[in-house]
C-alpha positions in Angstrom: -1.0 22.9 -13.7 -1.2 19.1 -12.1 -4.1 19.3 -9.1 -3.8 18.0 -5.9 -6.0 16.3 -3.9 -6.1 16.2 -0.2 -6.1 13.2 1.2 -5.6 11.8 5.1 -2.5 10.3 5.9 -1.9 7.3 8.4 2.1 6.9 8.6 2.5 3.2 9.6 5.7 1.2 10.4 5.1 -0.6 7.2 3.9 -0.1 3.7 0.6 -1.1 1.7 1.1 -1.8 -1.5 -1.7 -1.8 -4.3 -3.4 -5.0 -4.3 -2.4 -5.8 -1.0 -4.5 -6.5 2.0 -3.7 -5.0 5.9 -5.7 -5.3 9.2 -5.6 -2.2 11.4 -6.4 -1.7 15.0 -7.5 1.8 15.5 -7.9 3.3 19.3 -6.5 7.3 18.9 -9.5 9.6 18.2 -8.0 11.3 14.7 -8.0 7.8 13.1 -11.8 7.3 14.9 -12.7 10.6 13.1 -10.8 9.7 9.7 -12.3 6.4 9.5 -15.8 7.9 10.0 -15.0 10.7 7.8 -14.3 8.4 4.9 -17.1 6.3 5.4 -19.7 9.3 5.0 -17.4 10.4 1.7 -16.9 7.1 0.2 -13.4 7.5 0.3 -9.9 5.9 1.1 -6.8 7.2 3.4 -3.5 6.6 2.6 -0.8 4.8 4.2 2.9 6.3 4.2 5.8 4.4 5.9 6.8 6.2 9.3 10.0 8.2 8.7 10.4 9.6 12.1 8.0 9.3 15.3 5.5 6.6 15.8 2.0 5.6 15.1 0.9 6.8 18.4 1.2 10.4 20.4 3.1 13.3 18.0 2.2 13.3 14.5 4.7 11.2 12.7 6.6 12.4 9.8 5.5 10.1 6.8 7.2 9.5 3.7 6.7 11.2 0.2 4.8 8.1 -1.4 2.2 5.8 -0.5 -0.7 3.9 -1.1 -4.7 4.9 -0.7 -6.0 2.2 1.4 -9.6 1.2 1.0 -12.0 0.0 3.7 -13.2 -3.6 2.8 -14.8 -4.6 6.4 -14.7 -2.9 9.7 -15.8 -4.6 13.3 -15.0 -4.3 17.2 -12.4 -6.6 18.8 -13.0 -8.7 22.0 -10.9 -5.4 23.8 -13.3 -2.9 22.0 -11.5 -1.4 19.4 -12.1 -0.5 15.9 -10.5 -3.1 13.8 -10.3 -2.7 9.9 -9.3 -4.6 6.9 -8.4 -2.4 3.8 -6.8 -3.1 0.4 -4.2 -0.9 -0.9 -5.8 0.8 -4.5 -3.9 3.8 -6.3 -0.4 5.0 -5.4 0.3 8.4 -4.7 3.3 11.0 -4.5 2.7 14.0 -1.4 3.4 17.4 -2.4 3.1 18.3 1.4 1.5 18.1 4.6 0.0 19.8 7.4 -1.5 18.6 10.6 -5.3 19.5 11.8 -5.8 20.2 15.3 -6.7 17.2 16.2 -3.2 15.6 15.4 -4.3 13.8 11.9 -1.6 14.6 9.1 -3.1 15.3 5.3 -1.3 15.1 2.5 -1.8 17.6 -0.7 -1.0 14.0 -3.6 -1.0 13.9 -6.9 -2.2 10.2 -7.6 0.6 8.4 -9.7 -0.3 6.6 -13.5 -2.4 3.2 -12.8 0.0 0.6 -14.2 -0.6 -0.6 -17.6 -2.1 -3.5 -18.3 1.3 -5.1 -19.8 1.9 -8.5 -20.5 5.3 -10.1 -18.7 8.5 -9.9 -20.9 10.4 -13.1 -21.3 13.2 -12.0 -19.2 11.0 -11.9 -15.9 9.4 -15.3 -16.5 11.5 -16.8 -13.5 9.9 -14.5 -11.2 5.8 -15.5 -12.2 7.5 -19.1 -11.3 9.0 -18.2 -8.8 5.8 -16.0 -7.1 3.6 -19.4 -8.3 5.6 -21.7 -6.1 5.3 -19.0 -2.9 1.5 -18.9 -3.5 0.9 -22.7 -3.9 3.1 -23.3 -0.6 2.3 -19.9 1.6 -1.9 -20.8 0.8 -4.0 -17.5 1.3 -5.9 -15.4 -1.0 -3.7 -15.2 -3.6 -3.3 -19.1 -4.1 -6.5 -19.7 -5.9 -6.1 -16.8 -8.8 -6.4 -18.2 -12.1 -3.0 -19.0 -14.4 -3.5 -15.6 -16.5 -2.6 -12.9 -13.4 0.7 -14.6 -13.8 1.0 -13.2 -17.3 0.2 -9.2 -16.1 3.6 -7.9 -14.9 2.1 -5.4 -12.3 0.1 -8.0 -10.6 3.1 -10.6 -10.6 5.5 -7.5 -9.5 3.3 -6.0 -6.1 3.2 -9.3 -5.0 6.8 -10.2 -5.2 7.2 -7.1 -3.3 4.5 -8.0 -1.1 6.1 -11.7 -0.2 9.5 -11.5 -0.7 12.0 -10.7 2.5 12.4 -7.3 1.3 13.3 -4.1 3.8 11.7 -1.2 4.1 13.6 0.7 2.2 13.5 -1.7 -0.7 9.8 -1.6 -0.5 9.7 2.2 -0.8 11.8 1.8 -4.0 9.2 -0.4 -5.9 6.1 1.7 -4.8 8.3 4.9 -6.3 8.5 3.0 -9.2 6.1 3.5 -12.2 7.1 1.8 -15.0 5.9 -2.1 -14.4 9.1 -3.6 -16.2 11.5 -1.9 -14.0 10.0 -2.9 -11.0 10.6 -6.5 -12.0 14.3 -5.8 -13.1 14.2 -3.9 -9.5 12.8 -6.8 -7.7 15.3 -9.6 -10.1 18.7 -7.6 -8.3 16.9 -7.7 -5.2 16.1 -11.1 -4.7 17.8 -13.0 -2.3 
């Protein structure tokens, strides 16, 4: 039998993939408590896109996959509230949820495969190019990495997703994804 692992959810208008960076304002005392809970665990939360509801109020529903988001650096705005910078690590598939008392959802996941540590075929070369020119124009973290990440087809294929006009829904698809070469042929017919 595959375990679970119980993990707090925060359902989000948007999706975090692995690899990718996401500022948060927190103010609503379940994502307080989650945020302290998984600093005294060492431990991340995951991120779902929002399916129906919102972030704020009524537990939202969130959908089946996301990404574990890990705390990088934490601080207080100017307005006093909790503001956090996290990285999306491991992906994960929920089995299901429930919601505590307090109105925080946790998810029962299985984590998904890491992606393997594959070279990029021939036939996606345009899109390493392609994701080159973006990062040399756009700037940002991503701009200084050296010439080899643009060789490892998962690294070349979350950042497409991350930078490319894509909807949500198109977004979703990728992170379903698991194989690292069909997530490039995904991302090739979905290029605009």
């Amino acid at each position: 039998m595959i375990s679970t692992f119980d993990l707090p959810l925060f359902p989000l208008p948007t999706i975090l993939l692995p690899g990718a960076a996401l500022g948060l304002r927190l103010f609503e005392r379940r994502y307080l408590d989650m945020v302290g809970d998984c600093g005294r665990n060492g431990r991340g939360f995951g991120v779902c896109l929002i399916l129906e509801g919102s972030e704020a109020g009524t537990p939202a529903t969130p959908a089946a996959f996301g990404t574990e988001a890990v705390i990088e650096d934490f601080d207080t705005g100017d307005d006093g509230l909790l503001t956090l910078q996290v990285r999306g690590a491991r992906r994960f598939h929920v089995q299901r949820t429930r919601v505590r008392d307090n109105g925080l959802v946790v998810g029962d996941v299985r984590w998904r495969e890491a992606d393997l540590d594959d070279s990029l075929r021939p036939e996606h070369a345009l899109l390493a190019t392609v994701l080159q020119h973006f990062l040399e124009k756009a700037g940002g973290e991503h701009s200084k990495v050296s010439n080899a990440r643009f060789d490892d087809a998962a690294w070349v294929g979350w950042r497409l997703a991350e930078f490319l006009p894509l909807d949500d829904a198109q977004r979703l698809t990728i992170l379903q994804e698991d194989d690292v070469h069909e997530r490039l042929e995904l991302l090739l017919r979905m290029m605009p």
